[in-house]
N, C-alpha and C positions, 0 to 999 in steps of 0.2 A: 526752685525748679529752673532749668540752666534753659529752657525753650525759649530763650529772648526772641523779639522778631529781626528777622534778619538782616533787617538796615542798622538795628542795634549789634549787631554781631560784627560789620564789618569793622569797626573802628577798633575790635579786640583782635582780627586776626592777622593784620599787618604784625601786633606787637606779639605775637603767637607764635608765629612764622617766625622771626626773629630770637627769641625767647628759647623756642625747642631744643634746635640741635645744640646748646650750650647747657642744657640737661643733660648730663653722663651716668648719673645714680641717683637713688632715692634719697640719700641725703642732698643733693641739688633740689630737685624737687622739693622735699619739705622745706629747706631754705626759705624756696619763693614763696611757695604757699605762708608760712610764717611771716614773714616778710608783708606780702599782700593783707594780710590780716592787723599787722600790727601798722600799718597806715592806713588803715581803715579808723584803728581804734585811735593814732592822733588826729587824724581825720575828723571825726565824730566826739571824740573826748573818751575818756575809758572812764564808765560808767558800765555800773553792773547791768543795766538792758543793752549796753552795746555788746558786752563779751557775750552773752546769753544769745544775742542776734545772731554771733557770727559762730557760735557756737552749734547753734540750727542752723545756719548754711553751710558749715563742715559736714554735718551729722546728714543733712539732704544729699550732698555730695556724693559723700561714701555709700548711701543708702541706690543712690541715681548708679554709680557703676557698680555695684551686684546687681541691682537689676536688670539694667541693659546689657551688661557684659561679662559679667561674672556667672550668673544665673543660667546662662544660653549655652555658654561655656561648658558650666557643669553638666547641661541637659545631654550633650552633644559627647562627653563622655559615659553618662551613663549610657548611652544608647552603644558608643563602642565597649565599655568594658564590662556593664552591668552594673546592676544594684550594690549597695554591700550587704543590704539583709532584704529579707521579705518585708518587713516595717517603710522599706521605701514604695510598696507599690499602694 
């Protein structure tokens, strides 16, 4: 769950801010994401409850934006273009 408290957040968005506009495409992005991960696992040691950990924090991730942004997204189209069957209502 990404709802850190917010005195925990500042210390990520200097390097945030920073980090962004040198993202151009999704292969930059998985990069870091990769990246992020795999110093976690020297970090931690790469053990099969580490990969499995950061494995539920991906999996949380992707689950966290359809929810908040994907999901709202699609509502907001249905509403302009419609259903695509009766099965959606």
């Amino acid at each position: 769950m990404p709802y850190i408290k917010k005195e925990n957040r500042v210390k990520f968005q200097e390097a945030l801010w920073k980090l962004g506009p040198e993202i151009t495409c999704e292969g930059d992005l998985n990069y870091v994401i990769t990246s992020l991960i795999h110093y976690e696992l020297i970090k931690k040691g790469l053990t099969y409850q580490n990969v499995n950990n950061l494995i539920g924090a991906l999996e949380c991730a992707k689950l966290e934006l359809y929810r908040m942004i994907a999901a709202p997204y699609e509502d907001t189209k249905i509403k302009e273009n419609g259903s695509v069957s009766d099965l959606d209502k």
